[in-house]
Gaussian input, Z-matrix of N, CA and C with variables (Angstrom, degrees):
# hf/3-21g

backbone

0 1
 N
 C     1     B1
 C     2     B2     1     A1
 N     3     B3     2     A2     1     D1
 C     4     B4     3     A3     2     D2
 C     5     B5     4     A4     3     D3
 N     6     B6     5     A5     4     D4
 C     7     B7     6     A6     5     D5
 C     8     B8     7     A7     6     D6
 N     9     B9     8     A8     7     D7
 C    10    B10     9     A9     8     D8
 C    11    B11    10    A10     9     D9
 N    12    B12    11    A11    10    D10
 C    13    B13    12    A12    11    D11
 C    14    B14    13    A13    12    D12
 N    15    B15    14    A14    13    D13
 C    16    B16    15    A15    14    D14
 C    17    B17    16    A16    15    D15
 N    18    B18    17    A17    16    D16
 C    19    B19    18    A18    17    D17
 C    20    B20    19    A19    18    D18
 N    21    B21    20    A20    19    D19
 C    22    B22    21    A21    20    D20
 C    23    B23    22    A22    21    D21
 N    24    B24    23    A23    22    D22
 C    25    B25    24    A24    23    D23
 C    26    B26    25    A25    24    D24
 N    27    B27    26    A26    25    D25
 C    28    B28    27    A27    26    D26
 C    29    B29    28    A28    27    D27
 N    30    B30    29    A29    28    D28
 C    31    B31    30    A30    29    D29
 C    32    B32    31    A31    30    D30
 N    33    B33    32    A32    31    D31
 C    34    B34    33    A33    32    D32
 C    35    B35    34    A34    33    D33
 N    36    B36    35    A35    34    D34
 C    37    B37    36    A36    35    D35
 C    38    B38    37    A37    36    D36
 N    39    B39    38    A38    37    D37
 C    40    B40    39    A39    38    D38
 C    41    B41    40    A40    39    D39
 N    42    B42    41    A41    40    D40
 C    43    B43    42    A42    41    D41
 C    44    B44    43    A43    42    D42
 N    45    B45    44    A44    43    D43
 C    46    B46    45    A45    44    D44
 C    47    B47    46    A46    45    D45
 N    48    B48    47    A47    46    D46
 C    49    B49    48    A48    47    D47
 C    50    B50    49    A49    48    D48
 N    51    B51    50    A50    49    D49
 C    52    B52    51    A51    50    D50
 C    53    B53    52    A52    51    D51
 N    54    B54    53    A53    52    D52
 C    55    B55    54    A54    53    D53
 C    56    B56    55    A55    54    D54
 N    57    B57    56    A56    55    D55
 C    58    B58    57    A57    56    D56
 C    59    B59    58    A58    57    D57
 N    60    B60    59    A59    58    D58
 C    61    B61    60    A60    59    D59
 C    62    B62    61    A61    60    D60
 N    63    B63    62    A62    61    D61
 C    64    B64    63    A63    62    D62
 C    65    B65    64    A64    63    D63
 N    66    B66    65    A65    64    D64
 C    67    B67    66    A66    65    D65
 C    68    B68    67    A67    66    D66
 N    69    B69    68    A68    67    D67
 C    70    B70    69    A69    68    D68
 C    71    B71    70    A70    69    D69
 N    72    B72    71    A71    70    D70
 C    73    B73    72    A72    71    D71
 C    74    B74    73    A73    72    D72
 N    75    B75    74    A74    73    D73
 C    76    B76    75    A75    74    D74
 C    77    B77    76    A76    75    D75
 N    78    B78    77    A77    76    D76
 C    79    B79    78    A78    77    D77
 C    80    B80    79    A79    78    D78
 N    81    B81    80    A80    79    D79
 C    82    B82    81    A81    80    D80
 C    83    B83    82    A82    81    D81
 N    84    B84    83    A83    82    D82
 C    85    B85    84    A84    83    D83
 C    86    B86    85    A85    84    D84
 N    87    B87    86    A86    85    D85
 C    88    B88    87    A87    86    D86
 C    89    B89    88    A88    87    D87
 N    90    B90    89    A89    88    D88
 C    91    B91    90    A90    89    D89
 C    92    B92    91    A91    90    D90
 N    93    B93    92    A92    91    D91
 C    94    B94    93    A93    92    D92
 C    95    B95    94    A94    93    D93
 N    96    B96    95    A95    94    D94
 C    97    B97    96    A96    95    D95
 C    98    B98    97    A97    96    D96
 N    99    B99    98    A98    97    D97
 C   100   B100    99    A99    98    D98
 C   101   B101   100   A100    99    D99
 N   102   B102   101   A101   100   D100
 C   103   B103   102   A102   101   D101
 C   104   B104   103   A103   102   D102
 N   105   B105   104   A104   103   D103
 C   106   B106   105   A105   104   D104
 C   107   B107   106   A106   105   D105
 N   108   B108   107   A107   106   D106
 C   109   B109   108   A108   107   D107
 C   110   B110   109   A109   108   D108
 N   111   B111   110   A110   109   D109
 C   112   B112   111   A111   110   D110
 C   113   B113   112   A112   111   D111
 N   114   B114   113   A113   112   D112
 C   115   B115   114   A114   113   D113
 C   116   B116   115   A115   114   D114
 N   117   B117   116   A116   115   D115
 C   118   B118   117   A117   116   D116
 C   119   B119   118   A118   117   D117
 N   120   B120   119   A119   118   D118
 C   121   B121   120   A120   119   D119
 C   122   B122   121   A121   120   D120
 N   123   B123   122   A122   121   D121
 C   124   B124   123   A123   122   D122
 C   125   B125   124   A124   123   D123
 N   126   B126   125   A125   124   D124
 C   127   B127   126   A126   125   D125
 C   128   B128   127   A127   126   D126
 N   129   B129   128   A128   127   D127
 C   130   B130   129   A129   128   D128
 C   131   B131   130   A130   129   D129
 N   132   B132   131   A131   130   D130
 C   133   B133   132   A132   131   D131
 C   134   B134   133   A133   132   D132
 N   135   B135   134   A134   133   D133
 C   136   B136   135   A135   134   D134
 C   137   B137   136   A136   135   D135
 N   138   B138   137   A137   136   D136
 C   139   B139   138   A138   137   D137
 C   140   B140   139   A139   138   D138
 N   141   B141   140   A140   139   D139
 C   142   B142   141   A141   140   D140
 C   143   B143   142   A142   141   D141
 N   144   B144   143   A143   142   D142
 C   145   B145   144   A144   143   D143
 C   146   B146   145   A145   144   D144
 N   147   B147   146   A146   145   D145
 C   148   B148   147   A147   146   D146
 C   149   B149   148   A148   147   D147
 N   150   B150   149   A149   148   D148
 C   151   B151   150   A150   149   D149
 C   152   B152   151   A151   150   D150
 N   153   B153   152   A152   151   D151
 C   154   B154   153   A153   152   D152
 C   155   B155   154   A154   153   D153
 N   156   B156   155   A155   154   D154
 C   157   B157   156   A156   155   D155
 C   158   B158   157   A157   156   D156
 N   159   B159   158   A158   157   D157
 C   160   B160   159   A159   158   D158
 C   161   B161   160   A160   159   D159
 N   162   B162   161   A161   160   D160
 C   163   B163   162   A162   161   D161
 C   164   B164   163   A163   162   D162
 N   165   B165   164   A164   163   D163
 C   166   B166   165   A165   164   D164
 C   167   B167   166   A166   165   D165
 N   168   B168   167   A167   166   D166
 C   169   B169   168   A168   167   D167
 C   170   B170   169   A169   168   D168
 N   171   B171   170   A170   169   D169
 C   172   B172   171   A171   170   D170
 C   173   B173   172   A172   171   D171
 N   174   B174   173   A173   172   D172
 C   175   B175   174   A174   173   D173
 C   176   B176   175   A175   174   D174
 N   177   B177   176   A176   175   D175
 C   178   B178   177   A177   176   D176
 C   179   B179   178   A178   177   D177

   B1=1.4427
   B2=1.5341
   B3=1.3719
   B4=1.7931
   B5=1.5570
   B6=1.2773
   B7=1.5098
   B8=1.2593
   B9=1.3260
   B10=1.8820
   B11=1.3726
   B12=1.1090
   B13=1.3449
   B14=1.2269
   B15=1.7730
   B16=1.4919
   B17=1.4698
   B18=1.3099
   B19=1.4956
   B20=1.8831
   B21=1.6308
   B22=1.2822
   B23=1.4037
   B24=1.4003
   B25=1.7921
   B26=1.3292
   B27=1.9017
   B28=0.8724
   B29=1.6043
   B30=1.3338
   B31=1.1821
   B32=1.6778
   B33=1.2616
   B34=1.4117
   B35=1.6393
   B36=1.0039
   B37=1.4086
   B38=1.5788
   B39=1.2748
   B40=1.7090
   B41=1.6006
   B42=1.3167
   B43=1.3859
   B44=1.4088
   B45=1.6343
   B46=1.6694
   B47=0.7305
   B48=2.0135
   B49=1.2634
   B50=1.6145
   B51=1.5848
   B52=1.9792
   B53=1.8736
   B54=0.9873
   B55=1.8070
   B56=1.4243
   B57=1.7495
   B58=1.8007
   B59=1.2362
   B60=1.3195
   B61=1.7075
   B62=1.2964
   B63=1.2981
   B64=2.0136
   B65=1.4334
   B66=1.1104
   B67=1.7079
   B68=1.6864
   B69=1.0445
   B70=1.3371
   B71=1.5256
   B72=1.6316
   B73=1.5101
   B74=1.6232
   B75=0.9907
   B76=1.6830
   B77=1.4500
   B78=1.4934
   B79=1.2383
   B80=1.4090
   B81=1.5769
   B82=1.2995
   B83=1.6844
   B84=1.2784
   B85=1.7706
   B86=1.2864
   B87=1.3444
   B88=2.2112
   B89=1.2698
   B90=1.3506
   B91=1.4462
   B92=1.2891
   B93=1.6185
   B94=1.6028
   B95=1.4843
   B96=1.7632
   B97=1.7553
   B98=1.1099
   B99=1.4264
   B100=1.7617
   B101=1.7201
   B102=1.2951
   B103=1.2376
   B104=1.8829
   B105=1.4461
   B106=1.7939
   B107=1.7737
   B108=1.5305
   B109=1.2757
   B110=1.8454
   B111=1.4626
   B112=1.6441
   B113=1.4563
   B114=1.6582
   B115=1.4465
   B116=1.3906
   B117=1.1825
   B118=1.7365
   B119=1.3257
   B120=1.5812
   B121=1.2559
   B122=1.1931
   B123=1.7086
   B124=1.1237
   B125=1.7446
   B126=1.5325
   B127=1.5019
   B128=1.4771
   B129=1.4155
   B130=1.7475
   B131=1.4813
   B132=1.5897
   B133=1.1479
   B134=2.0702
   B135=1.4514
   B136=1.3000
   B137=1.6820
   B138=1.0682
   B139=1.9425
   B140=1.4547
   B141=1.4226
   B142=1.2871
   B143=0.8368
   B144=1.7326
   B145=1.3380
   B146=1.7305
   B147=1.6495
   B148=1.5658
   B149=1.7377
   B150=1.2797
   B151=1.1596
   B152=2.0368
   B153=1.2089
   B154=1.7980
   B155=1.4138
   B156=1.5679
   B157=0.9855
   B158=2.0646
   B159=1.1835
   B160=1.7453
   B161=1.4947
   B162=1.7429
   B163=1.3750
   B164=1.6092
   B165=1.6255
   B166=1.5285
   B167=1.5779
   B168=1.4460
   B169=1.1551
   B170=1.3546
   B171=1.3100
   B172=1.7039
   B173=1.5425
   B174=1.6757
   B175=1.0007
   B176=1.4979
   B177=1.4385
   B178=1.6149
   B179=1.4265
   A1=109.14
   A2=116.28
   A3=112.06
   A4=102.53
   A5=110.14
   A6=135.33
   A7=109.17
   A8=133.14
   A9=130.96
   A10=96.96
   A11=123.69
   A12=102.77
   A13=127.30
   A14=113.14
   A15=97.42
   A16=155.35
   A17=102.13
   A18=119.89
   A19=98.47
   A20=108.04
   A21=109.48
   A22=139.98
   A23=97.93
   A24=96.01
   A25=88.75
   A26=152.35
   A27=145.75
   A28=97.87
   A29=146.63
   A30=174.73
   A31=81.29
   A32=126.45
   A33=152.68
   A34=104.84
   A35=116.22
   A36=125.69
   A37=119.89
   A38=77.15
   A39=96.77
   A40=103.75
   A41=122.12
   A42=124.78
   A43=101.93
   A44=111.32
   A45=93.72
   A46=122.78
   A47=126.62
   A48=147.16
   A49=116.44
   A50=80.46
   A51=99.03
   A52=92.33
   A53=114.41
   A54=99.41
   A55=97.46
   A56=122.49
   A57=100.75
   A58=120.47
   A59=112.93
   A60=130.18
   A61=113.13
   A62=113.30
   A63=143.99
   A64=103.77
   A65=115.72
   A66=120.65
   A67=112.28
   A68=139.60
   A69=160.95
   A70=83.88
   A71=124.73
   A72=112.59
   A73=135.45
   A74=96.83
   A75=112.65
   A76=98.96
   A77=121.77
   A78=115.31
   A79=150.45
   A80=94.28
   A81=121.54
   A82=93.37
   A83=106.50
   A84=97.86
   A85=109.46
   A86=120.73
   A87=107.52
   A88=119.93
   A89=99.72
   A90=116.20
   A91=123.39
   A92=122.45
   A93=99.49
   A94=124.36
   A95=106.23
   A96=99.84
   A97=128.53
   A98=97.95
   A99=110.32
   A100=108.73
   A101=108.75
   A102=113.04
   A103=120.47
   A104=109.95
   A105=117.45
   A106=92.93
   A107=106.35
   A108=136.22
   A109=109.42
   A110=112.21
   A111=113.72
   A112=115.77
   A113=108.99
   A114=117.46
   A115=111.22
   A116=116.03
   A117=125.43
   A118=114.47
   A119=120.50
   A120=132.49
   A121=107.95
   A122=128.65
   A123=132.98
   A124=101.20
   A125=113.50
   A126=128.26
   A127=117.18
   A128=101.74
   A129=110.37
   A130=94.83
   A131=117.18
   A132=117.52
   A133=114.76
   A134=124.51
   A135=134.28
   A136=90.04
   A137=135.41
   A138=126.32
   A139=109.85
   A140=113.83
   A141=106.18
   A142=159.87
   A143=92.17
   A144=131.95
   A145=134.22
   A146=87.75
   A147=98.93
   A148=108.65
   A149=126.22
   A150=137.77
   A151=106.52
   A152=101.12
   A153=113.24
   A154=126.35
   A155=117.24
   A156=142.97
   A157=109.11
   A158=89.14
   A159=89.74
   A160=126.00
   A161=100.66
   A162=108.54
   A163=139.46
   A164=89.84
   A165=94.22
   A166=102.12
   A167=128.13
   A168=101.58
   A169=112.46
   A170=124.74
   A171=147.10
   A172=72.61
   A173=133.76
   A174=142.73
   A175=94.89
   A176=118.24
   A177=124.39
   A178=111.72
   D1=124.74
   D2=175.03
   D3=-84.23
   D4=158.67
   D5=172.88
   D6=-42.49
   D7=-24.76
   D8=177.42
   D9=-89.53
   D10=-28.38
   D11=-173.54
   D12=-100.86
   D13=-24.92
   D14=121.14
   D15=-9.62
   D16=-79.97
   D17=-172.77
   D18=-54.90
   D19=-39.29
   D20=170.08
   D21=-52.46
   D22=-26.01
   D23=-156.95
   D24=-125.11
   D25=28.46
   D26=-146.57
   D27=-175.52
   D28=141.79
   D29=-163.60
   D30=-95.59
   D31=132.54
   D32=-171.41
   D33=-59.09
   D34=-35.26
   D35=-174.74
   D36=-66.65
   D37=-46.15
   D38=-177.28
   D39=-94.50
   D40=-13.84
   D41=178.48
   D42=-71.02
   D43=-41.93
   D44=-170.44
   D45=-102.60
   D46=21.65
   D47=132.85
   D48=-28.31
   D49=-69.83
   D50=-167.87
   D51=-69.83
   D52=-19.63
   D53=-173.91
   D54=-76.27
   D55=-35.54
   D56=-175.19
   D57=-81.88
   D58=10.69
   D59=-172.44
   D60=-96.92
   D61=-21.68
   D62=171.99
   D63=-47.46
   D64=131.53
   D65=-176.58
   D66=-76.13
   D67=127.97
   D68=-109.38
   D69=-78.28
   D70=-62.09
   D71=166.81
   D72=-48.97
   D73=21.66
   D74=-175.05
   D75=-116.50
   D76=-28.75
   D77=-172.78
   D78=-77.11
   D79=-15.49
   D80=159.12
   D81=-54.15
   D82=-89.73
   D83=-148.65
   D84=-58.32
   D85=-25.40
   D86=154.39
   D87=-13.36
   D88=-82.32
   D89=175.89
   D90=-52.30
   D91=-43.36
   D92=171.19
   D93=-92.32
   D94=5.98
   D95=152.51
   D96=-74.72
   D97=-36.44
   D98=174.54
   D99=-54.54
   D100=-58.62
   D101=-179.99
   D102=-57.57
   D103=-26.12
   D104=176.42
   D105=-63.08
   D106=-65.36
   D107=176.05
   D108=-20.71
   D109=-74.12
   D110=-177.85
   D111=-66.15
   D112=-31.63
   D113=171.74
   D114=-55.72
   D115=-63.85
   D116=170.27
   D117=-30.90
   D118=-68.44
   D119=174.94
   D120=-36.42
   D121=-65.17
   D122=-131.82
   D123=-92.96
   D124=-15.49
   D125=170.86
   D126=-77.74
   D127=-20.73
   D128=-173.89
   D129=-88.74
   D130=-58.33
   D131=-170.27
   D132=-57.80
   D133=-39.36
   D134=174.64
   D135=-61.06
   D136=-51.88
   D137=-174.70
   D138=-71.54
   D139=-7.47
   D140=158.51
   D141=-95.18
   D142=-28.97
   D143=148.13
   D144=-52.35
   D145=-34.81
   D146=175.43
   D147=-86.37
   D148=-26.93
   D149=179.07
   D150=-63.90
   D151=-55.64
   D152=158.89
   D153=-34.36
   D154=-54.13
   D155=-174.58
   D156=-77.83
   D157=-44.91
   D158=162.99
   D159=-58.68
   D160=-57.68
   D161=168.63
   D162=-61.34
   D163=-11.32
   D164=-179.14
   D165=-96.15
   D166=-32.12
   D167=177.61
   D168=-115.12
   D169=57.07
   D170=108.80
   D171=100.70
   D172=84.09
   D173=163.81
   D174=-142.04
   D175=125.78
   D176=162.15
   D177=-115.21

């Protein structure tokens, strides 16, 4: 099983259970899904945050 399809079919918790259980050649691409993965998050979450921050102090 690769690390996306993991992360897919499994509640996150338990996904990054089964990812440290992944045979050592699996581990490379762990890490750079994980890493596409928090980058993504963390770009959606800052445009949302900045979008919040506009609207609250009455800037469109």
């Amino acid at each position: 099983m690769t690390p996306i399809v993991i992360l897919e079919t499994n509640d996150f918790k338990t996904a990054l259970l089964k990812i440290c259980d992944l045979p050592e050649n699996e581990l490379e691409k762990s890490i750079m899904t994980l890493s596409t993965l928090f980058r993504y998050s963390d770009t959606k979450r800052r445009e949302t945050f900045a979008k919040m921050v506009v609207i609250t102090n009455g800037i469109t």
